[in-house]
N, CA and C atoms as a LAMMPS dump frame, in Angstrom:
ITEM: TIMESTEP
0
ITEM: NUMBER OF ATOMS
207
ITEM: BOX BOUNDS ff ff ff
-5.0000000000000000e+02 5.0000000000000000e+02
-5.0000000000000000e+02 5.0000000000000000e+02
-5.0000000000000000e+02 5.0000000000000000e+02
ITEM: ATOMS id mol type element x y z
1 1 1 N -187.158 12.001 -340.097
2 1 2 C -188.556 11.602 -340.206
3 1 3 C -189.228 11.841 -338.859
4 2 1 N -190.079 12.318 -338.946
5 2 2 C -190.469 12.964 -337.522
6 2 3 C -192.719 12.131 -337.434
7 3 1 N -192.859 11.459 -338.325
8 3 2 C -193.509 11.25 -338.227
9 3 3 C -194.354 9.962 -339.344
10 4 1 N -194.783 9.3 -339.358
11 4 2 C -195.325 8.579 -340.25
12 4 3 C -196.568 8.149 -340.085
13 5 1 N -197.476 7.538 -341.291
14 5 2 C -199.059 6.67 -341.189
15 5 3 C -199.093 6.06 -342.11
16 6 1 N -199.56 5.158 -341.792
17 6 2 C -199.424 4.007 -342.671
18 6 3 C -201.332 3.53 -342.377
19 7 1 N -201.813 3.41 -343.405
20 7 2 C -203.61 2.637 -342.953
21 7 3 C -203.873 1.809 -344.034
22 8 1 N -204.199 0.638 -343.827
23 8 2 C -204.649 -0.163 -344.931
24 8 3 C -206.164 0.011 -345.13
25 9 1 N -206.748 -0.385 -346.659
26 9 2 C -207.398 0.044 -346.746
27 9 3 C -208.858 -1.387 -346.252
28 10 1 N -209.928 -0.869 -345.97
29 10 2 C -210.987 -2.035 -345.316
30 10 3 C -212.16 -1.475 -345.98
31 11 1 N -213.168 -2.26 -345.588
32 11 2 C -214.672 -2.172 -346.009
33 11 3 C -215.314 -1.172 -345.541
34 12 1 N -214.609 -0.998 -343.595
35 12 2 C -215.99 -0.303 -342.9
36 12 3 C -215.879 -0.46 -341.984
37 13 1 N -217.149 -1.406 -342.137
38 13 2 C -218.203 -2.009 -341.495
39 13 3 C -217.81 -3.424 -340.365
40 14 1 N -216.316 -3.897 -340.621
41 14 2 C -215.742 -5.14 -340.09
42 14 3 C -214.439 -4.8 -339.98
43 15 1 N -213.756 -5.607 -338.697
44 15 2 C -212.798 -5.389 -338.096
45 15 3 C -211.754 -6.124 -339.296
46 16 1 N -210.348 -5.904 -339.762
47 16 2 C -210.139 -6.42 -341.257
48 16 3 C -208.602 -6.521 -340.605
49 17 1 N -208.32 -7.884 -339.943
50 17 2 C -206.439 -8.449 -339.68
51 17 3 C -205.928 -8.448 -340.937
52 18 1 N -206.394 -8.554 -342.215
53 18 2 C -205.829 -8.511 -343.686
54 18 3 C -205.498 -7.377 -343.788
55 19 1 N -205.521 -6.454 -343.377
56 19 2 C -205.211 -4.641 -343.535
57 19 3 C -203.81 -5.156 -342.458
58 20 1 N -204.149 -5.109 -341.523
59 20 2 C -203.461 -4.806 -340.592
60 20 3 C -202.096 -5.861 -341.038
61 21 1 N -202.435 -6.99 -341.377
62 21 2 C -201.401 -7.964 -341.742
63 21 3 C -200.415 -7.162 -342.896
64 22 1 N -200.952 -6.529 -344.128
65 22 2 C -200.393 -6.102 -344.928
66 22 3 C -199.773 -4.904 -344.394
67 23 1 N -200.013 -3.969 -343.912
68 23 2 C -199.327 -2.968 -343.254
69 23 3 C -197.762 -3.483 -342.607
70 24 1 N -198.131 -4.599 -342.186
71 24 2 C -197.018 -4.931 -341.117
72 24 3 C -195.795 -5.183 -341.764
73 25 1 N -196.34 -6.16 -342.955
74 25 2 C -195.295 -6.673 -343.646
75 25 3 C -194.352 -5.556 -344.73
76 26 1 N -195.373 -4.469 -344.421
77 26 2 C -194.205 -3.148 -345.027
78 26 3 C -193.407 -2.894 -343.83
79 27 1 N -193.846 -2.667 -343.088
80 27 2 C -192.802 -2.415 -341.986
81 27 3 C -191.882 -3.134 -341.645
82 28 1 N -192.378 -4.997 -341.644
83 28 2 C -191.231 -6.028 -341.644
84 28 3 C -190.289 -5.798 -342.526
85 29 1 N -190.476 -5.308 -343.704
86 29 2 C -189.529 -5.691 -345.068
87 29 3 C -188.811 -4.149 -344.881
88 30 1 N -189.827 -2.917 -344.777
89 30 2 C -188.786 -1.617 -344.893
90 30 3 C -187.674 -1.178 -343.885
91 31 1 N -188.379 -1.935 -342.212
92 31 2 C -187.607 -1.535 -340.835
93 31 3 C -186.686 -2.708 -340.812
94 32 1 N -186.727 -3.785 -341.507
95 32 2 C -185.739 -5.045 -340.547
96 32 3 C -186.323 -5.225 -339.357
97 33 1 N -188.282 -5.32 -339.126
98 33 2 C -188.608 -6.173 -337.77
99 33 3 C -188.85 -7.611 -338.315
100 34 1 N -189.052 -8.459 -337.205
101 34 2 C -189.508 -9.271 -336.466
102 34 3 C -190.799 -9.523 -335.984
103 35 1 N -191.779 -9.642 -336.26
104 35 2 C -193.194 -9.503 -336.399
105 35 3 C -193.821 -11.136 -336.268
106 36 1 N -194.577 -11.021 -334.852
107 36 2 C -195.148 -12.848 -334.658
108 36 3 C -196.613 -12.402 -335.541
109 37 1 N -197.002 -12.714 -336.593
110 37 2 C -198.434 -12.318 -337.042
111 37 3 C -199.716 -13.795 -336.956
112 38 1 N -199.106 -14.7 -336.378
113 38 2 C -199.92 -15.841 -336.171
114 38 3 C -201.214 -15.44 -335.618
115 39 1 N -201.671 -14.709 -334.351
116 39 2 C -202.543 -14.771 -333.839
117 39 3 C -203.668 -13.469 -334.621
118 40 1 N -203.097 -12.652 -336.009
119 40 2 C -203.409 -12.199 -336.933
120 40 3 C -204.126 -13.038 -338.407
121 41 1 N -203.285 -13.903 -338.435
122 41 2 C -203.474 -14.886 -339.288
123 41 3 C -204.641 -16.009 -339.271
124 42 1 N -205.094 -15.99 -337.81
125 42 2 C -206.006 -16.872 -337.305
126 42 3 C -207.239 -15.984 -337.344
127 43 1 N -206.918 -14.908 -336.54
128 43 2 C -208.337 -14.012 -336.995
129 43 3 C -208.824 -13.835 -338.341
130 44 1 N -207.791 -13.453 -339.614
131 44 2 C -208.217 -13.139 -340.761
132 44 3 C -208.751 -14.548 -341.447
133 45 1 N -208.333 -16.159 -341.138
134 45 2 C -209.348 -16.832 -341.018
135 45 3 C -210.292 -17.021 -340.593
136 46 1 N -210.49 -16.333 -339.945
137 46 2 C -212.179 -16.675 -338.883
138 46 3 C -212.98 -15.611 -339.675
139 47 1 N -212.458 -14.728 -339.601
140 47 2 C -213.311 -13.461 -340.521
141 47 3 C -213.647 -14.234 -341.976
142 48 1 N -212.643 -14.211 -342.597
143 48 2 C -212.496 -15.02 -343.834
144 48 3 C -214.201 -16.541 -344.17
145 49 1 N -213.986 -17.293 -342.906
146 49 2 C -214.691 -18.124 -342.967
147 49 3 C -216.095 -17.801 -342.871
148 50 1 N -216.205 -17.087 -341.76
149 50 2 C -217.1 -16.337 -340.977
150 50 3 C -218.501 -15.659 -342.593
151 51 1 N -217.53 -14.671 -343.55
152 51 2 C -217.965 -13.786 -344.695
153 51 3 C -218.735 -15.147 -345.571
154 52 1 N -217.43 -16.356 -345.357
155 52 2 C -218.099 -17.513 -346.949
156 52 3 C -219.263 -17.938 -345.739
157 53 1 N -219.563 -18.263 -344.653
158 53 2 C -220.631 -19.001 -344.473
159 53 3 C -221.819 -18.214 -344.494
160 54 1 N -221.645 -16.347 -344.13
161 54 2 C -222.639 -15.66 -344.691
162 54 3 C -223.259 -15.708 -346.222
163 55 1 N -222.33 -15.747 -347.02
164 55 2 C -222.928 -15.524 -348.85
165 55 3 C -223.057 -16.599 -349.174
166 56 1 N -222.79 -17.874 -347.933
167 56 2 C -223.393 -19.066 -348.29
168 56 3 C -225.375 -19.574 -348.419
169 57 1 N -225.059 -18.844 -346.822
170 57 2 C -227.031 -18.285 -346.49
171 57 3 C -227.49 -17.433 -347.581
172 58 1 N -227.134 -16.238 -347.703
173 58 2 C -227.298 -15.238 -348.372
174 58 3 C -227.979 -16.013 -349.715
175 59 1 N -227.061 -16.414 -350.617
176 59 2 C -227.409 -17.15 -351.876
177 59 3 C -228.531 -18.448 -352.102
178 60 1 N -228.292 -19.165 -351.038
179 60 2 C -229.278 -19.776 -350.57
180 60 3 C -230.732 -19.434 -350.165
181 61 1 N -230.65 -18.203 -349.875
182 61 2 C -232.186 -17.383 -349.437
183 61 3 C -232.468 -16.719 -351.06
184 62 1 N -231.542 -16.289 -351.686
185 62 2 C -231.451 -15.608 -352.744
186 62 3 C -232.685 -16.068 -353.625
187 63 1 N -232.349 -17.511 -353.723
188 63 2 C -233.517 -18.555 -354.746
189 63 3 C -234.88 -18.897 -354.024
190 64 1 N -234.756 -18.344 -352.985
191 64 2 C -236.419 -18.707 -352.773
192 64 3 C -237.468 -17.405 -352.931
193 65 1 N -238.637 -18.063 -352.844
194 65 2 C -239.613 -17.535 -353.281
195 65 3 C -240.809 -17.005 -353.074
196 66 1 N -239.965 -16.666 -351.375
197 66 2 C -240.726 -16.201 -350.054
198 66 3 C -240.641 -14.54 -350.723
199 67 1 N -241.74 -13.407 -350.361
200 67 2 C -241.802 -12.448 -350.48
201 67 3 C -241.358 -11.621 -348.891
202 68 1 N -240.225 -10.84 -349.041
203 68 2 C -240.392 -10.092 -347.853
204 68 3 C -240.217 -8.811 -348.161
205 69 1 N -240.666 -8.259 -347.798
206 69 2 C -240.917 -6.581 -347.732
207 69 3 C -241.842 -5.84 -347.574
């Protein structure tokens, strides 16, 4: 094997530790590593939280009855 790639797949537009987390865990399970993913795990919560408190606003603006454009 002279070479490999591995890319999970993302949105874009945002940095995505859930890609990167899943990638890893092929490599944990196919290589026999050892992988600390905690400080992965914390980001993909913050992102995670970060998205619900946006479509929280979002939906919330959704119902009003302000005109913009």
């Amino acid at each position: 094997l002279k070479g490999l790639f591995l890319s999970g797949e993302t949105s874009g537009f945002m940095i995505d530790p859930r890609a990167a987390m899943i990638i890893l865990r092929v490599l944990v399970r196919k290589l026999g590593l050892q992988i600390d993913m905690t400080e992965l795990e914390g980001q993909a919560k913050e992102i995670e939280t970060a998205l619900k408190q946006s479509g929280d606003k979002d939906s919330d603006s959704a119902g009003s009855s302000e005109y913009i454009g």
